[in-house]
N, C-alpha and C positions, 0 to 999 in steps of 0.2 A: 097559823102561818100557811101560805099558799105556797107550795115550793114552785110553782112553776109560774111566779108572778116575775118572775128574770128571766124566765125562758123566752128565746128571740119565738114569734109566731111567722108561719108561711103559709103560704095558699096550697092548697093537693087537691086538683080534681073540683076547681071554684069550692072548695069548704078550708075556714081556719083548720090548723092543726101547727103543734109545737116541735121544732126542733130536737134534735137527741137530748137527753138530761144527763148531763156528766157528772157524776160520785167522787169527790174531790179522798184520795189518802187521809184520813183523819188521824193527826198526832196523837200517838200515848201522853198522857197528864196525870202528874200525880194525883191528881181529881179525880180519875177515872174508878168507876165503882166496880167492882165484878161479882156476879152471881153463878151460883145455880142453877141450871132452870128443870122445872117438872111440871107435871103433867099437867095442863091447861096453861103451862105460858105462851104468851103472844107479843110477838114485838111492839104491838099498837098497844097495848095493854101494859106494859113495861113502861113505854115511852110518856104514856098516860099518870103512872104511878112515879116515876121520876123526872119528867117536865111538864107535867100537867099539861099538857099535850098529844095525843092520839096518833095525831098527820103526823110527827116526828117519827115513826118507828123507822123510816130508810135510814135514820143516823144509825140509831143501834143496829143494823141489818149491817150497813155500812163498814160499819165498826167490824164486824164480825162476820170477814169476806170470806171466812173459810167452811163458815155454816153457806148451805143453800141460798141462794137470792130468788128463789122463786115459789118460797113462803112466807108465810106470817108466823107459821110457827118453827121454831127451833129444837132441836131433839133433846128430850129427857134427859136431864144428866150433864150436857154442854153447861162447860164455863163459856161464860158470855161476857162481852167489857159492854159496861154503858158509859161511854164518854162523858167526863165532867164537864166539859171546858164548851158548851153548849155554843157558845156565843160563837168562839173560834170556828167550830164547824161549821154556821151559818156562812160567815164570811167566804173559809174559802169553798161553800159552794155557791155564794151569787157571785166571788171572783171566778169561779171553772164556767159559770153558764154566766156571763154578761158579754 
């Protein structure tokens, strides 16, 4: 999945480039799995092991606004939620960016 295939495109300086990307509150579901994490987790790598998909790690990043958002990895030890409800998420983020 492309997350920025709903992002509006603009011109800057005659080159494309995309609009801000807005992170939609992701509802708690009784779906939602929660772990542990240690040493070598990665949110892409997570995202990978529970949606079979890589590019999704901004959900669980997402998810878990109170960890850092300016890693891949998350600290030793942190409980982490990985949203069940996958679909739901996608929704309201191509409704926050369309």
């Amino acid at each position: 999945m492309n997350r920025y295939q709903n992002i509006p495109q603009t011109k800057y300086q005659r080159k494309r480039a995309y609009q801000t990307t807005r992170y939609p509150e992701i509802p708690f579901s009784e779906n939602d799995i929660y772990v542990i994490t240690t040493d070598g987790d990665r949110f892409d790598l997570l995202a990978q092991e529970y949606y079979n998909d890589s590019t999704l790690w901004w959900v669980i990043s997402t998810a878990n606004r109170t960890l850092s958002q300016n890693s891949l990895l998350p600290p030793p030890g942190s409980q982490i939620r990985i949203p069940g409800d996958l679909n739901t998420v996608l929704q309201l983020f191509n409704s926050v960016n369309s």
